[in-house]
C-alpha positions in Angstrom: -5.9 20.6 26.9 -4.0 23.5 24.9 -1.6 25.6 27.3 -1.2 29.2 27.1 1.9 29.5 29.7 4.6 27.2 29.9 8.2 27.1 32.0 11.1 27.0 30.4 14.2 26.2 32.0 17.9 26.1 30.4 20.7 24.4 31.6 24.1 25.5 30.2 27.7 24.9 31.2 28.3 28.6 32.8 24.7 29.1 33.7 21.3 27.6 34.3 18.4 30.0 33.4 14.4 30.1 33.5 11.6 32.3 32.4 7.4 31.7 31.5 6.9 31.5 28.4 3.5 32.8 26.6 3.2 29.6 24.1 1.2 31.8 21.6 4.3 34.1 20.8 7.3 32.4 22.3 7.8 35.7 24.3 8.5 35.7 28.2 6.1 36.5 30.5 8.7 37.6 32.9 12.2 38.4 32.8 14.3 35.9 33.1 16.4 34.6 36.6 19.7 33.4 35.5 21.9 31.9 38.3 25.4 30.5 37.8 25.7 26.7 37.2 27.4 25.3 40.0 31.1 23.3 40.3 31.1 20.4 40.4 28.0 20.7 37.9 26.5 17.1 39.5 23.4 16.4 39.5 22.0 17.2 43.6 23.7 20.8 42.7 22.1 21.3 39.4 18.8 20.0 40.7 19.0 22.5 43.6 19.2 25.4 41.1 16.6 24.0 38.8 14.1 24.3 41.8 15.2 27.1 43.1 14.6 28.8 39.6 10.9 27.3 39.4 10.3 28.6 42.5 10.7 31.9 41.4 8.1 31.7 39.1 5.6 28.7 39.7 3.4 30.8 42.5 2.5 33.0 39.4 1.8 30.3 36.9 -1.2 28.2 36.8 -1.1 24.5 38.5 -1.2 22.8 35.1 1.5 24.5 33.8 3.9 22.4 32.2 7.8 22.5 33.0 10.5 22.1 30.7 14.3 21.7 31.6 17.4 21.4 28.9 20.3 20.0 29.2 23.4 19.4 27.3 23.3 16.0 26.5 21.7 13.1 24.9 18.3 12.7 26.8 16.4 8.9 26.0 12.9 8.6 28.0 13.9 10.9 30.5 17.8 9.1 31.0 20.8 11.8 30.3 23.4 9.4 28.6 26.1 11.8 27.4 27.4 14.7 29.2 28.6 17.6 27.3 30.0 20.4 29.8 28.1 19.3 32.3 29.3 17.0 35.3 29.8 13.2 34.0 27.9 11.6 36.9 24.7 13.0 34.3 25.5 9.9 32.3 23.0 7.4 32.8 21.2 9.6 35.5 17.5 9.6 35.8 17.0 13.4 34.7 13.5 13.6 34.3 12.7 12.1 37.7 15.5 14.3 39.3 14.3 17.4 38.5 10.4 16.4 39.1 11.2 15.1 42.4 13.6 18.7 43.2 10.0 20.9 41.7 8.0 18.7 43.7 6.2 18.5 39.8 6.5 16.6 36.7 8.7 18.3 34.0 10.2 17.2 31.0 13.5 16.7 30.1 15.2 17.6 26.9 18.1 17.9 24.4 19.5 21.7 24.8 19.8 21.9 20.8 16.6 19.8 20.2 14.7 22.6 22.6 16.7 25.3 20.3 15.3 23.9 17.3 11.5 23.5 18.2 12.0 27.5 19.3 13.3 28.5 15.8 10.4 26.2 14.2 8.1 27.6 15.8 8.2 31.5 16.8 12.0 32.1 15.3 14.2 31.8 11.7 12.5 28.5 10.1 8.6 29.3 11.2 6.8 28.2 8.4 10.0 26.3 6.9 8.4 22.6 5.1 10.7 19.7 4.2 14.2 19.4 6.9 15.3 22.3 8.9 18.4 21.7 10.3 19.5 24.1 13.9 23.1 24.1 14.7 24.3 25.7 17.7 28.1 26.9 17.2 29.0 27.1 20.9 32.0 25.3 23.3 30.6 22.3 20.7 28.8 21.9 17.9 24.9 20.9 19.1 22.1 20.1 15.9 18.2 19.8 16.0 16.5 18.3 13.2 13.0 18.9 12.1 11.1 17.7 9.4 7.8 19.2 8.5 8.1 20.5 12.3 8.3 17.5 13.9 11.4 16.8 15.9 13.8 13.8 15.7 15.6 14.2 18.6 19.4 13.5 20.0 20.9 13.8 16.2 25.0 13.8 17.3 25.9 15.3 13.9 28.5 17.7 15.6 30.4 14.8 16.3 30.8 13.2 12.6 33.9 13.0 11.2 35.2 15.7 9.0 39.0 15.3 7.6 39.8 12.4 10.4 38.6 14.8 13.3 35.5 14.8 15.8 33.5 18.0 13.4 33.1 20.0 16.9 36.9 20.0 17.6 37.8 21.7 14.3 34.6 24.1 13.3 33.1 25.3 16.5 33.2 28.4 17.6 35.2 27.6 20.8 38.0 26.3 18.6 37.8 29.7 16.4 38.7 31.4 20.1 40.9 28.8 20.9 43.1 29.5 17.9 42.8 32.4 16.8 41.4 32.2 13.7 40.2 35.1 11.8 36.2 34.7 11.0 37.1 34.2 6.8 39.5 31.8 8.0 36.9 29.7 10.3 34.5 30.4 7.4 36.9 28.8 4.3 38.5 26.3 6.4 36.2 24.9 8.8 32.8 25.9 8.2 32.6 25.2 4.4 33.6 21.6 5.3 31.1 21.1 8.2 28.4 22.3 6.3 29.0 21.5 3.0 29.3 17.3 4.6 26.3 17.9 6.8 24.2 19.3 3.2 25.4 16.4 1.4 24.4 13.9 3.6 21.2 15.3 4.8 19.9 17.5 1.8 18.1 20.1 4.4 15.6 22.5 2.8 16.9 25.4 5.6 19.5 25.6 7.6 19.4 28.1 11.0 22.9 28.9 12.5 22.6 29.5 16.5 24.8 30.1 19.8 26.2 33.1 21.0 28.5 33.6 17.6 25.2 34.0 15.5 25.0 37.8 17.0 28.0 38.1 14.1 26.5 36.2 11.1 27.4 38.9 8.7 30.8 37.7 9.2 31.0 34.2 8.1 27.5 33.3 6.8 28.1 35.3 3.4 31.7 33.7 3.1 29.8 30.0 2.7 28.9 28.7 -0.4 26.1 26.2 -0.1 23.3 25.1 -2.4 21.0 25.1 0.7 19.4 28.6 2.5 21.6 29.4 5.8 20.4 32.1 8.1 21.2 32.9 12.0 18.8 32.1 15.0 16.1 34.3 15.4 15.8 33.9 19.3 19.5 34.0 20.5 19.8 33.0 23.8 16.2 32.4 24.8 15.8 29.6 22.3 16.1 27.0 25.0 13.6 28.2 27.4 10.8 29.0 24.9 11.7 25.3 23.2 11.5 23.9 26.4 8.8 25.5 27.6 6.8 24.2 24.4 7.8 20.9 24.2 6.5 20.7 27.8 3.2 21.6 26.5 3.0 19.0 24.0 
């Protein structure tokens, strides 16, 4: 049965945040409710704000309405087995039965970046893209979505390859530009050309879509790369996750 309204709900390191999402245009039906993610980030506190968010909005939606919840770490058949900025005791936890049980409904549970990437695919930068489209999400890390003829291979850790004897996320994102002060030709030149120039080679994308909160200034380090494949920034900002969760719910 095809959807029209979805849930999406995105769990992030500062903050966990929800909104319905009309699956036609990838727009929300509401404003979204952003609440704080909690410390310890464990997964009884997150849970509590996850159901207190689709609270909020499930009296509105219809009964069928599928629920989908990101999070920031590798997610195998519902199991969260890495932990990035989130509480470790997520590793090896039963997500996707945690967060059904706190709803009190079934919801899926996915990659934050894989979510990001369906979002893009489908209603953002790379709609219509054929061949691989490859999201990366500059952020406290470096998170990637791959999609090939829009269908999703999910969990790719390609932030974490190696790139001049270093984990690729402690040198090139944009955390580490903060962190050191580097000026944006400087991240571009020394630590972006790199990253991306090792991730085209290995990969051979058709398009790749540049996300996170640093993609609001594209215009200065996207023109300073010099790459044989098409790079342009994330369409949807921050309401990737939610729409991409909301629609791989629906699927």
């Amino acid at each position: 049965m095809a959807h029209a309204v979805a849930l999406g709900i995105d769990i992030g390191g500062s903050g966990i945040k929800g909104a319905p999402v009309d699956l036609a245009t990838g727009e929300f039906l509401q404003p979204r409710l952003k609440i704080a993610t909690p410390a310890p980030s464990t997964p009884a506190a997150v849970a509590k704000i996850v159901d207190q968010i689709a609270d909020e909005f499930t009296d509105d939606l219809p009964a069928d309405a599928p629920i989908g919840v990101t999070i920031p770490g590798v997610v195998q058949h519902g199991v969260v087995r890495t932990a990035a900025n989130i509480d470790k005791a997520w590793i090896d936890a039963e997500g996707e039965k945690i967060f059904s049980d706190a709803i009190g409904r079934k919801c899926l549970l996915v990659n934050d970046a894989d979510a990001a990437g369906v979002a893009e695919q489908r209603y953002g930068a790379a709609k219509g893209a054929q061949g691989l489209v490859i999201l990366t999400t500059l952020g406290t890390g470096i998170g990637i979505a791959l999609l090939h003829n829009g269908v999703l291979i999910p969990n790719c850790e390609m932030g974490h390859m190696e790139l001049n004897g270093h984990d690729a996320e402690t040198r090139a994102a944009s955390s580490i530009k903060d962190k050191e002060e580097l000026s944006y030709q400087e991240w571009a030149h020394k630590r972006l050309q790199p990253y991306y120039k090792k991730l085209e080679d290995l990969l051979w994308p058709d398009l790749i879509v540049v996300g996170g909160g640093v993609s609001r200034k594209h215009h200065k380090f996207l023109p300073l790369l010099d790459l044989r494949t098409p790079i342009v920034p994330a369409a949807l900002e921050n309401q990737a996750g939610i729409v991409g969760a909301a629609a791989l719910a629906a699927d």
